[in-house]
MILODO-999567 format. One line per field, with one value per residue (C-alpha): residue in one letter; x, y negated, z negated. Coordinates in nm, 4 decimals. Each point is the difference from the previous one (the first is absolute). Layout:
<sites>
resn a/... $
x X/... $
y Y/... $
z Z/... $
</sites>
This chain:
<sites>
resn x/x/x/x/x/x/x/x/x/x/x/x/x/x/x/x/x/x/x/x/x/x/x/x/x/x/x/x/x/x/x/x/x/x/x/x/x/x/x/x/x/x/x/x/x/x/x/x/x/x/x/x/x/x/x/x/x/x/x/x/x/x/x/x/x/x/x/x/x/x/x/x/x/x/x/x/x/x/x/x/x/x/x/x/x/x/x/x/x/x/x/x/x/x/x/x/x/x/x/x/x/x/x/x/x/x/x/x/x/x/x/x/x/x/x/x/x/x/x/x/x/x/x/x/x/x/x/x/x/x/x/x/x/x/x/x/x/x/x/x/x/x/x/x/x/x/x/x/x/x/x/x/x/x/x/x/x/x/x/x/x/x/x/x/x/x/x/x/x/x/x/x/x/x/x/x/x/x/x/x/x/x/x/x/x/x/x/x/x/x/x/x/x/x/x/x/x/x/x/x/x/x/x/x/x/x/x/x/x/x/x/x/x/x/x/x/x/x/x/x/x/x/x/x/x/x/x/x/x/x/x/x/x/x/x/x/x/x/x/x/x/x/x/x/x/x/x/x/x/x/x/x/x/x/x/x/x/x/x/x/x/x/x/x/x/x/x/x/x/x/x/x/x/x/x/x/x/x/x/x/x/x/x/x/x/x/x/x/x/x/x/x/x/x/x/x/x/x/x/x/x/x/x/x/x/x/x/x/x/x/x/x/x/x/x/x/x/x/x/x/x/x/x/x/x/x/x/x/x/x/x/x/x/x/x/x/x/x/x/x/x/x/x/x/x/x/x/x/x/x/x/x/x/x/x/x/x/x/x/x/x/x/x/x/x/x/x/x/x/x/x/x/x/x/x/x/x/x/x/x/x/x/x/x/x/x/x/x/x/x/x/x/x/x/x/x/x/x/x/x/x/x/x/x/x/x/x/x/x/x/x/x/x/x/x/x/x/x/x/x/x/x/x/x/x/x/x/x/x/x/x/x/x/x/x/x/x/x/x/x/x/x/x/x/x/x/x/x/x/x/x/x/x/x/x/x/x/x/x/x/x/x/x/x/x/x/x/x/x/x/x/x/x/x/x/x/x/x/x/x/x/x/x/x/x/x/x/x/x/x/x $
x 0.0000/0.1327/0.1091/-0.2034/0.1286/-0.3471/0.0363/-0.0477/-0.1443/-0.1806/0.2396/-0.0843/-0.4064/0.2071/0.1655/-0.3527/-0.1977/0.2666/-0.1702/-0.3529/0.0114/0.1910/-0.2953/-0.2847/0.2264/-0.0110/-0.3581/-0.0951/0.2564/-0.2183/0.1166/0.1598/0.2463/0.2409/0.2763/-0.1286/-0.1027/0.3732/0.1517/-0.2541/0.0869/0.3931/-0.0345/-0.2054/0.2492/0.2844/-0.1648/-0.0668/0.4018/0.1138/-0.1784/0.1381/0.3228/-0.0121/-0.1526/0.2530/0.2929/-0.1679/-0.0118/0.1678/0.2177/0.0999/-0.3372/-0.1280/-0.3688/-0.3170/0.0446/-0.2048/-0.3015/-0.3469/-0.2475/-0.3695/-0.3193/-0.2311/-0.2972/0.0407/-0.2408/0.1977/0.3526/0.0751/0.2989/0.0999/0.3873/0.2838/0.3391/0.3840/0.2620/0.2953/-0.1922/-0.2992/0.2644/0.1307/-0.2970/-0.1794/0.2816/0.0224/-0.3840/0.0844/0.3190/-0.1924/-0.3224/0.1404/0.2644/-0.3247/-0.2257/0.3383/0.0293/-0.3457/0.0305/-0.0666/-0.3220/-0.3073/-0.2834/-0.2290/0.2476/-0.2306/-0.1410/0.3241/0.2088/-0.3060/-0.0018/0.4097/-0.0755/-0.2792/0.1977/0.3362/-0.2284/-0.0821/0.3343/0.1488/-0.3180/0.1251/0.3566/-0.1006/-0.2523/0.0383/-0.3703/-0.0886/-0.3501/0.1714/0.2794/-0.2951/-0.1646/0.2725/0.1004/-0.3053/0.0172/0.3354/-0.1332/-0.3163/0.1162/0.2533/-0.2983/-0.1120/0.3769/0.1388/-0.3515/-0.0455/0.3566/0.1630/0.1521/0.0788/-0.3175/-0.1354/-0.3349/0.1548/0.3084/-0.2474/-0.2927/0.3040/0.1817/-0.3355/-0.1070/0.3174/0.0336/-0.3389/0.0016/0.2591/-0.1362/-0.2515/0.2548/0.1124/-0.3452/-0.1300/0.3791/0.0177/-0.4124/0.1741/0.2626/-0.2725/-0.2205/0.2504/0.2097/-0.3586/0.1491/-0.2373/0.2988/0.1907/0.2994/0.2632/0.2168/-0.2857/-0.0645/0.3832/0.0305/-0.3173/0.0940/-0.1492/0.0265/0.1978/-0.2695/-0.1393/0.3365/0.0463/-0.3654/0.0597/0.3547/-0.0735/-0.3572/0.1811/0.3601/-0.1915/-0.2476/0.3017/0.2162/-0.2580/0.0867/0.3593/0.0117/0.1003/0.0203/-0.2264/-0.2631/0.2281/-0.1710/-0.2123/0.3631/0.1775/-0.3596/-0.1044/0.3664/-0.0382/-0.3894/0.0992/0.0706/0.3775/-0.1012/-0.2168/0.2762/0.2520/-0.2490/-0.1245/0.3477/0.2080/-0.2571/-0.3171/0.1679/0.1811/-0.3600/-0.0119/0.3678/-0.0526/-0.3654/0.1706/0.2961/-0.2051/-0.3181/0.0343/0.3796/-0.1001/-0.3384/0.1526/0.3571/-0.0586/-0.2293/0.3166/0.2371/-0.2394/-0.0340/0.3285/0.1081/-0.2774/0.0503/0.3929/-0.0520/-0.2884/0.2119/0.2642/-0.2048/-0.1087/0.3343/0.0795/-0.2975/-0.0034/0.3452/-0.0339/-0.3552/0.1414/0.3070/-0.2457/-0.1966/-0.0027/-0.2461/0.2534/-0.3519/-0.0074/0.4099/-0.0518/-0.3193/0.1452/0.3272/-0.2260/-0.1183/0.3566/0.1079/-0.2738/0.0394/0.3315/-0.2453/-0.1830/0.3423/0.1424/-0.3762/0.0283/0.3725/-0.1143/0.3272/0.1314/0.1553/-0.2641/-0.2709/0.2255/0.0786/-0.3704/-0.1011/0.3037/-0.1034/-0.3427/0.1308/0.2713/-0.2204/-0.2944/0.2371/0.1799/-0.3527/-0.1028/0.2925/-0.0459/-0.3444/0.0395/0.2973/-0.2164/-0.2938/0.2147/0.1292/-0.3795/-0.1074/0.2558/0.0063/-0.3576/0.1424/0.1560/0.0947/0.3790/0.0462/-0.1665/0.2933/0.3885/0.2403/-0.1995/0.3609/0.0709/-0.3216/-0.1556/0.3433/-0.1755/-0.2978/0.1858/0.2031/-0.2235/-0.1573/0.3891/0.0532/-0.3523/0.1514/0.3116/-0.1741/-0.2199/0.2631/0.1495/0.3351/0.1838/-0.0439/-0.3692/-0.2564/-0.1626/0.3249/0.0961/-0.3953/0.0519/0.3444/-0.1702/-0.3186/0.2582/0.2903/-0.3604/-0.1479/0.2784/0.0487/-0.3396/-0.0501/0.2791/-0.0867/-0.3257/0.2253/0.2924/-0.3025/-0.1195/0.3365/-0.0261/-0.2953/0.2274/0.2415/-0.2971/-0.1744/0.3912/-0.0249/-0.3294/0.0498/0.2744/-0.1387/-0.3183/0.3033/0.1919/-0.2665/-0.2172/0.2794/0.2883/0.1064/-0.1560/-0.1836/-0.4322/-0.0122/-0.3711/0.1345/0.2233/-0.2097/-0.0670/0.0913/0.1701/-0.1584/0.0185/0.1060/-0.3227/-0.1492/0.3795/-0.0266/-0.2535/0.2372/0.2771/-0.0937/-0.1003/0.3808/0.1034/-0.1829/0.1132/0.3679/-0.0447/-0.1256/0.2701/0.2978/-0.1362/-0.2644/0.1029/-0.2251/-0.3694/0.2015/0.0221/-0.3621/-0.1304/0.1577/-0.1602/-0.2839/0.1741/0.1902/-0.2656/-0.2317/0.1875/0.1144/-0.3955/0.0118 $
y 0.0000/-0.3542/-0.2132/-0.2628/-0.3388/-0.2434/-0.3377/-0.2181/-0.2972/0.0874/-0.1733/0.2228/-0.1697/-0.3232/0.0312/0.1140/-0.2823/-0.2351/0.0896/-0.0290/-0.2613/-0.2307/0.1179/-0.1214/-0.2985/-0.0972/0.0674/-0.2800/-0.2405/-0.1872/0.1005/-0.3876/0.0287/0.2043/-0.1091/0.0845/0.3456/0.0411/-0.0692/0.1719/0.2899/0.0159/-0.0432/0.3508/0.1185/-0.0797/0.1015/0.3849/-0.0462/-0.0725/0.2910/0.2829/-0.2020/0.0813/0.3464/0.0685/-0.1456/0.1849/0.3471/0.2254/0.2135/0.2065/0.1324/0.0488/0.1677/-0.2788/-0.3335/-0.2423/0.1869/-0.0760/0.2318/0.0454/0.1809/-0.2457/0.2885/0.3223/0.2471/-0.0719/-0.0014/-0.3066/-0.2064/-0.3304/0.1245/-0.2501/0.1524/-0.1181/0.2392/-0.0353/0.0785/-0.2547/-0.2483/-0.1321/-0.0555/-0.2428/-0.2031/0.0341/-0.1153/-0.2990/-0.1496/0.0799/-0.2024/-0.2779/-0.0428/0.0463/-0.2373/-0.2980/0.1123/-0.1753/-0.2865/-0.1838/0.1737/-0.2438/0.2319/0.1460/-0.0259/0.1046/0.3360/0.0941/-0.0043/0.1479/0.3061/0.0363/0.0099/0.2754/0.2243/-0.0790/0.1556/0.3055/0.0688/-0.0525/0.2091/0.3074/-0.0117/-0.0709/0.2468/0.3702/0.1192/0.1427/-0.1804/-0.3922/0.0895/0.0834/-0.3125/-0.2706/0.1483/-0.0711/-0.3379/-0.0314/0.0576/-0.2032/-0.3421/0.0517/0.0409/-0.3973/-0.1109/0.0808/-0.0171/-0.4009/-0.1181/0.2614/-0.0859/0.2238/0.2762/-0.1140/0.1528/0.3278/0.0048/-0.0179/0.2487/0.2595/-0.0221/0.0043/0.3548/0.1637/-0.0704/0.0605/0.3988/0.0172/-0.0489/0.1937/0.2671/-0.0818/-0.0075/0.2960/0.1527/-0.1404/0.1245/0.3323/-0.0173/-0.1129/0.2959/0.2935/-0.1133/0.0570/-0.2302/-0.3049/-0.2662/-0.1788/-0.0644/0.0690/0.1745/0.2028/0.1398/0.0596/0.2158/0.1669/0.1351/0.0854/0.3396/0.0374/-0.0478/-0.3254/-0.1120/0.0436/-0.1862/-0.2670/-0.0921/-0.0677/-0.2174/-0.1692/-0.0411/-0.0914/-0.2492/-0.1961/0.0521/-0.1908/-0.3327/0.1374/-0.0170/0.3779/0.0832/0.0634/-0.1895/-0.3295/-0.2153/-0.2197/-0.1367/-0.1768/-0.1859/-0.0965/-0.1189/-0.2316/-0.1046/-0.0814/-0.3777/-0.0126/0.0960/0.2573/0.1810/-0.0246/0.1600/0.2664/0.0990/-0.0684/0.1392/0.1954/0.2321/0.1208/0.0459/0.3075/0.1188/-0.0389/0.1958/0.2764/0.0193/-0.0476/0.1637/0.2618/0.1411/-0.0116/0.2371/0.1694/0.1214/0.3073/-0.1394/-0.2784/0.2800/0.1960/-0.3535/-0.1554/0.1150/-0.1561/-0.2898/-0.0342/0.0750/-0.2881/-0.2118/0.0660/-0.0968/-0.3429/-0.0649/0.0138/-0.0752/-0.3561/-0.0464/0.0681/-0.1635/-0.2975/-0.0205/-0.1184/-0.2963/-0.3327/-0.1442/-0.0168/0.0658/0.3629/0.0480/-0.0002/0.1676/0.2921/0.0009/0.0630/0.2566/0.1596/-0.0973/0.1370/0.3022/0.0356/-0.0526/0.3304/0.1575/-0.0272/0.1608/0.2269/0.1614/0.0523/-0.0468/-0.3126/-0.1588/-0.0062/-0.1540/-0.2169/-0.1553/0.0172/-0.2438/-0.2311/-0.0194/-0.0876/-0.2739/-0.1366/0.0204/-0.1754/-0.3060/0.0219/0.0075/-0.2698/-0.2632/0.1769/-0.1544/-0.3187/-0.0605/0.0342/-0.2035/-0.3180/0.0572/-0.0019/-0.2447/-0.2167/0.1468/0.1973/0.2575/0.3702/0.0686/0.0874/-0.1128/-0.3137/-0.0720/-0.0390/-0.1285/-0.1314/0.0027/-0.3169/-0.1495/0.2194/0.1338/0.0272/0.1618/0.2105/0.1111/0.1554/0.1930/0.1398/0.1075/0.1908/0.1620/0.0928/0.1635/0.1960/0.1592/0.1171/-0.2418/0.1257/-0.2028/-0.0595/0.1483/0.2330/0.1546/0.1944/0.0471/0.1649/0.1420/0.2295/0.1528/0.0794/0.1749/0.2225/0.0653/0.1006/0.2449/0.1148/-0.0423/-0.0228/-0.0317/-0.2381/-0.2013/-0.0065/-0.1186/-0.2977/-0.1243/-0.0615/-0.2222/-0.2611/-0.0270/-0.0960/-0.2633/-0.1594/-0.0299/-0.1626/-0.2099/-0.1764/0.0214/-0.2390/-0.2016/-0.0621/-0.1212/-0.1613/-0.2329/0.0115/-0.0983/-0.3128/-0.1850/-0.0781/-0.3411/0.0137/0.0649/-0.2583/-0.2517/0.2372/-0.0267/0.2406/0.1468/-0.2198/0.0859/0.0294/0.2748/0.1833/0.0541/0.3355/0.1125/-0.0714/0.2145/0.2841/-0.0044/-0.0025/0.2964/0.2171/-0.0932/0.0217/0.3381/0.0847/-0.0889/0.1675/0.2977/0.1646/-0.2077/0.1362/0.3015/0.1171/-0.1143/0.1524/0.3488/-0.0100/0.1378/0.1691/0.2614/0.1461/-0.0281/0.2078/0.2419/0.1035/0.1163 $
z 0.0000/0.0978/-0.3210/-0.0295/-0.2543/-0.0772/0.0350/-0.2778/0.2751/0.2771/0.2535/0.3231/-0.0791/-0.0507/0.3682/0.1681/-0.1970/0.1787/0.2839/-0.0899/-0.2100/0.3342/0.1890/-0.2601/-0.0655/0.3881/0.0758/-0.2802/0.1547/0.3001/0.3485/0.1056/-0.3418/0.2758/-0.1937/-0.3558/0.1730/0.1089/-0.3094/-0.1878/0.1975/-0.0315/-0.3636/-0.0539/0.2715/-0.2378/-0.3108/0.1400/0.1570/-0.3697/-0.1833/0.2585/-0.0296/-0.3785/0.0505/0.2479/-0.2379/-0.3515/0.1763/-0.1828/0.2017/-0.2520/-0.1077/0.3745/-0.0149/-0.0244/-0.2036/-0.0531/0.0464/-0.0564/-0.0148/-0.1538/0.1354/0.2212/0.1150/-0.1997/0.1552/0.3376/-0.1786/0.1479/-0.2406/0.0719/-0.0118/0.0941/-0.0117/0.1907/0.0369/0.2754/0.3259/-0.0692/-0.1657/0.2614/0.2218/-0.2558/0.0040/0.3824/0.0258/-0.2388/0.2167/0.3321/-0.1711/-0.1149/0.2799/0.2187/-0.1643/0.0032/0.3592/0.1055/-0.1543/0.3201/0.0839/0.0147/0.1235/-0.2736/-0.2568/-0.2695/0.1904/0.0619/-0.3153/-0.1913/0.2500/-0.0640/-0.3765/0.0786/0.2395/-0.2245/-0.3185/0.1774/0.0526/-0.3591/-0.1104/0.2160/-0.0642/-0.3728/-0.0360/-0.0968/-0.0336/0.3629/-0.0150/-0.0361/0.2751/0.2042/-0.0728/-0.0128/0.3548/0.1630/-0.1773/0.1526/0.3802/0.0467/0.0201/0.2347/0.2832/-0.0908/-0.0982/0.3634/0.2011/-0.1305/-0.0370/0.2359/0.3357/0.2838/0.1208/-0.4092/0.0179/0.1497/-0.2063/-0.3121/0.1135/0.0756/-0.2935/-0.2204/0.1829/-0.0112/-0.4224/0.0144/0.1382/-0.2551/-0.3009/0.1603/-0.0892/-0.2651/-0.2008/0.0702/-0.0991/-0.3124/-0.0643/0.1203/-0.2839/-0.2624/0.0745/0.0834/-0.3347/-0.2332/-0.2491/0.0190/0.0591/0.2169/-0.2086/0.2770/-0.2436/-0.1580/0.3853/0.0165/-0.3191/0.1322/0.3067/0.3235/0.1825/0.3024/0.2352/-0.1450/0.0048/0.3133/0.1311/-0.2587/0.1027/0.3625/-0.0694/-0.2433/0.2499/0.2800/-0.1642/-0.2039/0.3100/0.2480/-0.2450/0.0028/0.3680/0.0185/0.4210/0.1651/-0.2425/0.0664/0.2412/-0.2011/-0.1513/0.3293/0.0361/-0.3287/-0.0914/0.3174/-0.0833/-0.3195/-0.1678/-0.1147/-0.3793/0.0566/0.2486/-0.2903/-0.2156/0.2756/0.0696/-0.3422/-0.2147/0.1473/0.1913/-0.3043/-0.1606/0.2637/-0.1109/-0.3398/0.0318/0.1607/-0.2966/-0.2645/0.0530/0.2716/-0.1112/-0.3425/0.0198/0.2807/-0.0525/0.1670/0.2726/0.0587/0.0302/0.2934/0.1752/-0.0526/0.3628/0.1638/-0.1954/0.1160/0.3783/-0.0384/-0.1709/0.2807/0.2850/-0.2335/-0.0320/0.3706/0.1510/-0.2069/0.1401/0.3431/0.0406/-0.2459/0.2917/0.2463/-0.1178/0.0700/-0.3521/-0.2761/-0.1982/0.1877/-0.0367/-0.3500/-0.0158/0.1616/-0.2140/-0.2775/0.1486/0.0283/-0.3058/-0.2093/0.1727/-0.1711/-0.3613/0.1692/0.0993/-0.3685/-0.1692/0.1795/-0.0858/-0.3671/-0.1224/-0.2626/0.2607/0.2733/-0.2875/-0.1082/0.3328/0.1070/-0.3011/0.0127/0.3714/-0.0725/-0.2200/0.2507/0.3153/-0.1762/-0.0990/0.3529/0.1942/-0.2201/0.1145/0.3490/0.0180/-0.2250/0.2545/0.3175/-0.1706/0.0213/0.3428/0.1208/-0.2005/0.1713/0.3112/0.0721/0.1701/-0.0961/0.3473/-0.0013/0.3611/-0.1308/-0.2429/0.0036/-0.1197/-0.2926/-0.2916/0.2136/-0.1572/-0.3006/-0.1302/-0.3413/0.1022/0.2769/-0.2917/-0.2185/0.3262/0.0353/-0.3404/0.0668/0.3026/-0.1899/-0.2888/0.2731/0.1483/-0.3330/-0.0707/-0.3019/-0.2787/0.0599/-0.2001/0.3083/0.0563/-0.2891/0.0434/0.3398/-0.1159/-0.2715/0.2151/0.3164/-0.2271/-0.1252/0.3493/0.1488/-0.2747/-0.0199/0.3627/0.2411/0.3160/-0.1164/-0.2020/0.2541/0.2890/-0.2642/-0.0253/0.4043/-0.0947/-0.2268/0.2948/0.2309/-0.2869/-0.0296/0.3776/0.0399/-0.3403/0.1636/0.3400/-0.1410/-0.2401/0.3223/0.2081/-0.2210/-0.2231/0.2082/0.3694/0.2661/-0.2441/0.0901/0.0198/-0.0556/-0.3716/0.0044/-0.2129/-0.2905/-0.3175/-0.2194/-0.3139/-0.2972/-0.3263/-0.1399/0.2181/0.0580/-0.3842/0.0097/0.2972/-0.1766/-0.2929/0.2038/0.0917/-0.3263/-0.0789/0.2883/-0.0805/-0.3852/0.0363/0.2909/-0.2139/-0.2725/0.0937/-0.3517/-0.1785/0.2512/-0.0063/-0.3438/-0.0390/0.2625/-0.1043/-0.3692/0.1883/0.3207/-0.2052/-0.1890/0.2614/0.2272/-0.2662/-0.0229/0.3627 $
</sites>
């Protein structure tokens, strides 16, 4: 049975109440205040950075197992517990939701349409999100996550730009068929366990037979993995990423596609050990073709929105690739990825934002030569670039480093073939770097300005995380493994 340590103050209520309370707080402000609303907003963005901050800095390493847990029965006849627990694999994406929301929310300061609508639908999605990564009752992970999806259809269909309404109505049906999945899975779990609960760790120490293993693993895989963006369930991600406002791609890419990653670690591999090990193949040859599929697809586009929209793609099939070895290393790597990509998607997106806000245009061919007059803002799209394609001393690539040393251990010639993939992202990366930033300069662009101080500050710190955690990945690391190492050990 996990440990689990109580907390004396309920700070993991604290952090979602950030969330909820900046949404109540902004629907009583009147819609004109735009400024107030702004404000308003970056100060419950900071307050819900500060307590993961401190949760992240007060974890004891030592200890490992659940801290600061909260836990107390909320319908008894159903077994349902309002439970909120962190350990090392849920750690780090609280704190990855709070940089990626308040770098977000700083990130539109300039926006002037429907200020109030949209900040109070950021709060909303933002408190699904800490609910499911929070949450450790089967019932509220169910909830929060639908939470989490449902304003992203108004967020990009209203304040969207490219094919909006499409982008919107696509993404919405594809998370929609899976939580499809994913409900009936975890009613599946509730009924075939007979113990009246949906403690996640009650179902664990249960058990499930072989057979219901193997059923439950795959609704559960494929319903996280259509959020996840797990090939060939994928398609939805290019297009919404490009729909989307520059805040709600940060969010989309830094932080809901790890909802699908983290649903597939933390709820399908931990009721289905056995039905992980019977689909772990599948899940490393699909993870294979994500990986170069993204890259090859990602080689050929002219949006910078739909470069980086596939690179997620091949990047979080390396998440997928590392799940699916099993081993210390692999899981490891998977969830410092997940971390790492979500920051580096973020400053992707926050970096392209400002070129079209400037510019109004995406279209590579479009651009050039823009370090001559944006070296600021150029910059930050680099160092985005750089992290993608895995330099050393960035956070993604001891990240990458990790799952690839696993795969090709547990699976040669998959891992060997996913390696092929970086070499392709590197070459499109700077492909896009070299032909967007560098050479004849547009004089269409001539007269732009360069980003100010004020709005390079979220960017800014968005580099200082990837680089703080590249120069020193022991720190993630040795959280992170707390709950790796036993975790793997139950296999």
């Amino acid at each position: 049975m996990t440990s689990m340590e109580m907390a004396g103050f309920p700070i993991l209520t604290a952090i979602l109440m950030s969330t909820i309370l900046g949404l109540v707080t902004i629907l009583f402000i009147p819609p004109d205040r735009t400024k107030l609303i702004k404000k308003v907003s970056l100060g419950y963005a900071s307050v819900g950075l500060a307590l993961c901050l401190w949760l992240f800095i007060a974890f004891d390493k030592h200890k490992g197992g659940l801290q600061f847990v909260e836990r107390s029965l909320w319908v008894k006849s159903l077994g349902i517990y309002w439970f909120n627990a962190v350990d090392g694999i849920n750690l780090p994406m609280l704190l990855l939701t709070a940089i990626v929301l308040f770098t977000g929310i700083w990130t539109m300061w300039e926006l002037e349409y429907r200020v109030k609508e949209f900040f109070a639908l950021m709060f909303l999605l933002v408190a699904g999100v800490y609910g499911v990564f929070m949450s450790m009752d089967l019932f509220w992970i169910f909830v929060w996550y639908d939470v989490s999806l449902f304003p992203m259809y108004p967020l990009i269909s209203i304040w969207g730009g490219t094919r909006k309404e499409y982008g919107a109505m696509k993404l919405t049906l594809y998370l929609l068929a899976g939580s499809a999945l994913i409900l009936p899975g975890i009613l599946y779990a509730w009924v075939q366990a007979g113990a009246g609960t949906f403690d996640l760790f009650e179902l664990q120490r249960i058990g499930f037979s072989l057979f219901d293993q193997k059923l439950l693993f795959i609704m559960l895989y494929i319903g996280f993995g259509i959020l996840a963006a797990v090939w060939p369930f994928h398609t939805w991600s290019p297009v919404g990423h490009v729909a989307a406002p520059t805040a709600v791609s940060m969010i989309h890419a830094g932080v809901l596609m790890k909802l699908g990653a983290y649903g597939i670690l933390r709820i399908a591999m931990t009721l289905c050990p056995q039905g992980l090990e019977y689909w772990s193949n599948l899940m490393a040859l699909l993870a294979t073709v994500g990986i170069v599929y993204g890259a090859l697809v990602g080689l050929s586009q002219t949006n910078l929105k739909y470069v980086i929209g596939y690179s997620s793609v091949s990047h979080m099939g390396i998440v997928g690739m590392g799940l699916a070895t099993m081993t210390v290393g692999g899981i490891n790597g998977a969830v410092f990825q997940m971390f790492a990509h979500g920051v580096m998607t973020a400053l992707f997106f926050s970096s392209v934002g400002y070129i079209y806000d400037r510019t109004h245009t995406i279209s590579i061919p479009e651009l050039g030569g823009l370090s001559k007059t944006m070296p600021v803002a150029s910059g930050f799209f680099i160092v985005a670039a750089l992290a993608g394609i895995g330099v050393p001393l960035m956070a993604s690539f001891w990240a990458e480093l990790l799952v690839f040393i696993s795969a090709v251990g547990r699976f040669p010639a998959r891992g060997i073939l996913a390696l092929t993939g970086l070499i392709v992202s590197a070459l499109f990366m700077l492909r896009v770097v070299q032909r967007t930033f560098y050479g004849e300069k547009n004089e269409r662009w001539a007269h732009i300005p360069d980003v100010n101080a004020f709005l390079a500050t979220p960017r800014v710190i968005l580099i200082g995380v990837i680089l703080f955690f590249g120069f020193f990945p022991k720190i993630m690391l040795d959280v992170i493994q707390t709950a790796v190492i036993p975790f793997v050990g139950s296999f």
